[in-house]
Each structure stands twice: as structure tokens, then as C-alpha cells.
C-alpha positions as CSV (number, residue, x, y, z in Angstrom):
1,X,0.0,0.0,0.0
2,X,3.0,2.0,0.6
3,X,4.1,1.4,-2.3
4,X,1.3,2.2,-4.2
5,X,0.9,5.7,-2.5
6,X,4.6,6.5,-3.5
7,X,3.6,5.3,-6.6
8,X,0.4,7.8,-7.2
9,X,2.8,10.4,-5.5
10,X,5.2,10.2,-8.0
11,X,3.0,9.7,-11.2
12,X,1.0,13.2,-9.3
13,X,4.6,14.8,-9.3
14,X,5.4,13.9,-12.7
15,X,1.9,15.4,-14.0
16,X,2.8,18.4,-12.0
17,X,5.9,19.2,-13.7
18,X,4.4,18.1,-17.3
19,X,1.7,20.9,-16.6
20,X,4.0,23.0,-15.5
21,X,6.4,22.4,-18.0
22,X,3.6,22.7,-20.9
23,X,2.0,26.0,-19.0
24,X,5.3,27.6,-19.2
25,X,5.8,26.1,-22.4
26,X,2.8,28.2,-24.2
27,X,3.3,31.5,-22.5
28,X,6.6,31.8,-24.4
29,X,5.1,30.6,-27.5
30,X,2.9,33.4,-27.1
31,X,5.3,35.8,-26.3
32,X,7.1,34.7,-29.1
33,X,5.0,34.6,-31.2
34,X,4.1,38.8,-31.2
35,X,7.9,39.6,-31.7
36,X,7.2,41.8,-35.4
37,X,3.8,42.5,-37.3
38,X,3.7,44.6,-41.0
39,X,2.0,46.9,-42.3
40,X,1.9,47.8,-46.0
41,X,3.0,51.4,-46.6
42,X,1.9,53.9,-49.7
43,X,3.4,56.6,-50.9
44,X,3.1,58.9,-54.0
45,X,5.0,62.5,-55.2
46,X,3.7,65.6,-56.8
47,X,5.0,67.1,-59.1
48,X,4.5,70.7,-59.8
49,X,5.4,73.1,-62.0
50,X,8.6,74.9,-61.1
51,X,8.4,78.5,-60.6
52,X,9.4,81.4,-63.0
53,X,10.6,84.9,-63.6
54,X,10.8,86.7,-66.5
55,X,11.8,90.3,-66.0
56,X,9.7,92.6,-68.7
57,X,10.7,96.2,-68.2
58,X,14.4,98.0,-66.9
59,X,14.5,100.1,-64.1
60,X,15.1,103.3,-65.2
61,X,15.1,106.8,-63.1
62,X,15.0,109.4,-66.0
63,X,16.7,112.5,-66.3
64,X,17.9,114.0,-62.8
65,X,19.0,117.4,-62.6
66,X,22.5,116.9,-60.1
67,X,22.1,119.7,-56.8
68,X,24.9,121.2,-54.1
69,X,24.0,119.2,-51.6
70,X,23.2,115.0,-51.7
71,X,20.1,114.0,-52.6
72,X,17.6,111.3,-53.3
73,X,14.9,109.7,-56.4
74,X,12.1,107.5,-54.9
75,X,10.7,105.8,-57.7
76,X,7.4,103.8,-56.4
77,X,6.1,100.2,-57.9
78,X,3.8,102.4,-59.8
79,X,6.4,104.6,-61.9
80,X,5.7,107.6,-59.6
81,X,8.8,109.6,-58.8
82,X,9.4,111.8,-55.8
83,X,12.8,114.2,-56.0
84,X,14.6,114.9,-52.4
85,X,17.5,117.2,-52.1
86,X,17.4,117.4,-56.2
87,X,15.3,118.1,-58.9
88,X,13.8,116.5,-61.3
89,X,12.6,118.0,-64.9
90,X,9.2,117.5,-65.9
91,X,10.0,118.9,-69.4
92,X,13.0,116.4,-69.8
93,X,11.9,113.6,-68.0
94,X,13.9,111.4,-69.6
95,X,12.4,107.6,-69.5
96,X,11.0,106.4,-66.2
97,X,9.7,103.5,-65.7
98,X,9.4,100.9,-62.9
99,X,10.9,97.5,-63.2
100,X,8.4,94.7,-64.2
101,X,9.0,90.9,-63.7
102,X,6.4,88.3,-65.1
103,X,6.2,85.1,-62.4
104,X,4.7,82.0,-63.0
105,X,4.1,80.1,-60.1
106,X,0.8,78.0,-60.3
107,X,-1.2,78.5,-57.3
108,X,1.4,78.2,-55.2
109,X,2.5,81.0,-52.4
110,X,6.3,82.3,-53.5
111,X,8.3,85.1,-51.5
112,X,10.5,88.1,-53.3
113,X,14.3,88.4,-52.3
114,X,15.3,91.9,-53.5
115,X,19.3,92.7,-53.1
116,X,20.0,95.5,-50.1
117,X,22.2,97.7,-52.6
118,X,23.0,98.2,-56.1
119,X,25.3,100.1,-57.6
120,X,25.7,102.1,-61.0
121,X,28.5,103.3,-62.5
122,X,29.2,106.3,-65.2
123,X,30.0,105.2,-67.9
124,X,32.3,108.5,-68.8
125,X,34.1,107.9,-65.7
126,X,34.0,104.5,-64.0
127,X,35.3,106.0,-60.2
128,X,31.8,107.7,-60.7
129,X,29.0,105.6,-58.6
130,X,25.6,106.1,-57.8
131,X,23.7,103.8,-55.2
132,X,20.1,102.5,-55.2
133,X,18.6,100.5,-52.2
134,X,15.2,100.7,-50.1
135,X,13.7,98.2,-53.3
136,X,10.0,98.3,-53.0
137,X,7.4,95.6,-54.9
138,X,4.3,95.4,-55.6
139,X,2.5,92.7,-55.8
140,X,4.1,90.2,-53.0
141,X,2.1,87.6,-53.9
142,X,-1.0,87.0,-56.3
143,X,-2.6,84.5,-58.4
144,X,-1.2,82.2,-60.8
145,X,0.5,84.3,-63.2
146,X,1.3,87.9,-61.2
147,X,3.2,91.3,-62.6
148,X,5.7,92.7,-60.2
149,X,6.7,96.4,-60.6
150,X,10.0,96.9,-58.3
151,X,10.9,100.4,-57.6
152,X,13.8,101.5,-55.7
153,X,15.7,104.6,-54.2
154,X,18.5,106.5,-55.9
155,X,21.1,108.0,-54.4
156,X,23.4,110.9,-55.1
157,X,26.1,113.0,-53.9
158,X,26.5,116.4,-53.6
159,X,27.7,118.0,-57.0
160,X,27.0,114.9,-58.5
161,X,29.0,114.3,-61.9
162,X,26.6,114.3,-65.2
163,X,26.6,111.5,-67.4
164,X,24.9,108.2,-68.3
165,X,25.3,105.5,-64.9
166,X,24.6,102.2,-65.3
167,X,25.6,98.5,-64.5
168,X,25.2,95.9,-67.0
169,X,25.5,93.2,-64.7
170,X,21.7,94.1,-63.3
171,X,20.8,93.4,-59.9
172,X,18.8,89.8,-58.7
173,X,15.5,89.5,-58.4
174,X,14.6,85.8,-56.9
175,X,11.3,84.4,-56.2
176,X,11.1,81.0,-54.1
177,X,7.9,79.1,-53.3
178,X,7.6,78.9,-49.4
């Protein structure tokens, strides 16, 4: 009888540890078994058009009539001109215009990048300079084709040598989309 109950003890023990074993068994399995997933990823590009910039029209001050003292030009977007410290004829004008840019840009929002300074030089006498800056546009932005008329300020010294000033190498005007 003893020997039976030693028996049952031990085949009780043995199913123990064989539950115990399989138990343990199919929690790792499980755990194993979520180690990755996937997924299925897709992508796609547009394309658009790039931008552009055309420039149309030169900028051009017009006839200024050189004074004692320094002075200054504002020419606005618009072709207006406004004489500070010199004068301007308005029987000799001369040709003034504002400069005009075409950009293409779709529908697309772009920004303007005007330089700080320019510089022009006479072409009688190359030591001779004459500085525009304060570059104003108009537009800044528009629709899918815009117009952009860029005036600027020019500025002279006092006693300012007559002649012809310019600079053939033009100044930038860069549009980037944002």
C-alpha cells in the first residue's frame, strides 16, 4: 500500500511538472509569437510646375538734374517719382519707368528676395557711382501668373557728376515658393 501511494505520488509529481512544463511552455510561445507584425506602406509625389521669372521692363530713373548738396529719387512700384534734395525736370523727363517681372508660379505661395544695394557706375568715368537700395514691390504675392513692378531709391552726392550710370550686370531679383 505504501508502495502504491509513493507510486500515485510520483506519477502526481510527474503530471505536475508536465503541466508545468507545458504552461510555461505556451506563455513563451505566445510571447514569441508577437515579436514583429507589418503593415503595408503607400506613398506617391507631386509634381509641380517649377516657378518662373521673367523680368519685362528695366528700371530706369530718367533725367535727374544733379544739386549742391546729396540728394535722393524714390521711384514707387507704380512709376511715380518723388525728388529729395534734387530736382527732377518734368520737361525732360527722360524715361522712367518701374521694373516689371512676369512670375509664373501656379497657385502656389512664393516670396521676393530683393538685393540690399545696387550700384551704378558712369559710364564717362568708371570712379563715378551712384547707389540705389530701399527696393520696393508690388504685388508680394497673387494669383497664378502675377506682374511685379519693383521700384527703388537713388542716391546721389552732392555735385553729382553728369553723365549716363549704369551696371550691365543688373541686380537679382529671386522668387522661391515657401
Amino acid at each position: 500500500m505504501v508502495l502504491r501511494f509513493r507510486y500515485k505520488l510520483n506519477f502526481l509529481s510527474k503530471m505536475v511538472r508536465l503541466l508545468f512544463v507545458l504552461l510555461f511552455s505556451s506563455f513563451t510561445m505566445s510571447a514569441n509569437s508577437q515579436n514583429s507584425a507589418a503593415t503595408t506602406v503607400n506613398s506617391r509625389a507631386t509634381i509641380i510646375e517649377p516657378i518662373k521669372i521673367t523680368k519685362s521692363v528695366d528700371l530706369d530713373f530718367g533725367n535727374v538734374i544733379s544739386a549742391f548738396n546729396p540728394g535722393k529719387v524714390v521711384l514707387s512700384p507704380n512709376g511715380d517719382r518723388i525728388a529729395q534734395g534734387v530736382q527732377i525736370s518734368s520737361t525732360f523727363p527722360g524715361n522712367v519707368t518701374a521694373a516689371e517681372a512676369v512670375v509664373n508660379h501656379g497657385n502656389n505661395k512664393y516670396s521676393i528676395t530683393l538685393p540690399q544695394s545696387f550700384t551704378l557706375y558712369s559710364q564717362e568715368d568708371p570712379n563715378q557711382t551712384l547707389f540705389i537700395d530701399e527696393f520696393k514691390v508690388n504685388p508680394e504675392t497673387g494669383e497664378t501668373l502675377d506682374i511685379l513692378k519693383i521700384g527703388a531709391t537713388l542716391n546721389l552726392k552732392a555735385k553729382q557728376p553728369a553723365g549716363l550710370y549704369t551696371n550691365s550686370s543688373g541686380f537679382n531679383v529671386t522668387v522661391s515658393y515657401n
